[in-house]
C-alpha positions as CSV (number, residue, x, y, z in Angstrom):
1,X,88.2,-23.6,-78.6
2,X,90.6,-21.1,-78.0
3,X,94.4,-22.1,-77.6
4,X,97.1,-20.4,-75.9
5,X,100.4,-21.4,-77.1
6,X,99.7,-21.1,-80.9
7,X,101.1,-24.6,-81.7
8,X,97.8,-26.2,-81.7
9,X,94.2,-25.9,-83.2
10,X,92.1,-27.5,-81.0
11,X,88.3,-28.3,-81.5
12,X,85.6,-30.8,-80.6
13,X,83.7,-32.9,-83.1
14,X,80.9,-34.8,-81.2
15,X,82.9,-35.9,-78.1
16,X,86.7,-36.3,-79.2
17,X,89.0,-33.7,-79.0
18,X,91.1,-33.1,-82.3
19,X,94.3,-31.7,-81.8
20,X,96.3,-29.9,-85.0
21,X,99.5,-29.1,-85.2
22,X,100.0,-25.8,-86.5
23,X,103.5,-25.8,-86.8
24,X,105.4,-28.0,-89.9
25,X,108.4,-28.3,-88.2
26,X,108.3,-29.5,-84.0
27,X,112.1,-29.1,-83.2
28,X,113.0,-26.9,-80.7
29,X,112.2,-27.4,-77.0
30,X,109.9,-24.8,-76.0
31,X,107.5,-25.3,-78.4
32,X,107.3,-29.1,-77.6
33,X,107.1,-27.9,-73.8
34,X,104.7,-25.8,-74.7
35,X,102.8,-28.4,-76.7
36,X,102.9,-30.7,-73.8
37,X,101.5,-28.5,-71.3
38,X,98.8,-27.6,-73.0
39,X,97.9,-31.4,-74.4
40,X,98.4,-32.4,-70.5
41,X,96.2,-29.8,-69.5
42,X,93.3,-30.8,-72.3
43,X,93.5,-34.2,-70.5
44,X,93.3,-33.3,-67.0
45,X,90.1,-31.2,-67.6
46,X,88.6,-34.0,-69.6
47,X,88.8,-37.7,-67.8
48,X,88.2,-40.0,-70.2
49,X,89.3,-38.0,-72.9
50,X,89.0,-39.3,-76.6
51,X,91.7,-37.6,-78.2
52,X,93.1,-37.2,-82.0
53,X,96.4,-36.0,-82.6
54,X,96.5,-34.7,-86.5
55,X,99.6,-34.6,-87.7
56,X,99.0,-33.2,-91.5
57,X,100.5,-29.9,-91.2
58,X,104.0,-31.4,-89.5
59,X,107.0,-32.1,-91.7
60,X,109.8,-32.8,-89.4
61,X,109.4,-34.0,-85.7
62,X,112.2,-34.5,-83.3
63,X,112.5,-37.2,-80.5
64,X,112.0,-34.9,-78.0
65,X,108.4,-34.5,-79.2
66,X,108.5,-38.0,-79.5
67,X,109.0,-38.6,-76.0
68,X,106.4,-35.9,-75.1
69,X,103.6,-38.0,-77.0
70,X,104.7,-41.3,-74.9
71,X,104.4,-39.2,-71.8
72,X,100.9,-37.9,-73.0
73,X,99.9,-41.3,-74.0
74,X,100.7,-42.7,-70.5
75,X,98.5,-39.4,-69.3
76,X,95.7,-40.4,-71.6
77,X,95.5,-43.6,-70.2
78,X,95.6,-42.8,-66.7
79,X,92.5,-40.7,-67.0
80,X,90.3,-43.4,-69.2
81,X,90.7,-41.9,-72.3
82,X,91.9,-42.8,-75.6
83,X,94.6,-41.3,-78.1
84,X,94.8,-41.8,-81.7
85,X,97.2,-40.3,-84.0
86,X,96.5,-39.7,-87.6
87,X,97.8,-38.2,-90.7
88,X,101.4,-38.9,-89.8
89,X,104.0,-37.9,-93.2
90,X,105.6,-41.5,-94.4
91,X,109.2,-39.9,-93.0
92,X,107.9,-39.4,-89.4
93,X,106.4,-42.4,-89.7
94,X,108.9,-44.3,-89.9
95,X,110.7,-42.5,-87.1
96,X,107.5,-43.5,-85.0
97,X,108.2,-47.3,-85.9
98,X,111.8,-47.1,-84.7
């Protein structure tokens, strides 16, 4: 599949979306808007989404994007689906327990 922003690879495998990050560091706010937009947007076109958020290209994350995956989480959940997150660095991690 094609993406628009640049910030994420997005493909299919079976039925659930995988989502990669492109970028290693997710910092500033437009590209987490960005992010967001287009994530929200996979969802709405898909009810009952399966969704996997890879995170093995991302080094630093701020809590900006952190908020924007509860939001997207909330999203997911409203249309069905299900969102899983995987390859998370041990530093983000631990900023996702906190």
């Amino acid at each position: 599949m094609a993406n628009q922003a640049s910030h994420l690879k997005i493909s299919k495998a079976e039925n659930v979306f995988i989502a990669e990050f492109t970028d290693r560091k997710i910092l500033d706010e437009l590209s987490i808007n960005e992010i967001g937009d287009e994530l929200a947007t996979l969802v709405q076109d898909n009810p009952g989404i399966k969704l996997l958020l890879n995170f093995t290209n991302v080094e630093h994350l701020s809590s900006a994007a952190l908020g924007i995956l509860i939001k997207l989480n909330k999203q997911v959940a409203q249309a069905n689906g299900r969102l899983k997150l995987s390859d998370i660095n041990p530093q983000i991690f631990e900023v996702f327990k906190i």
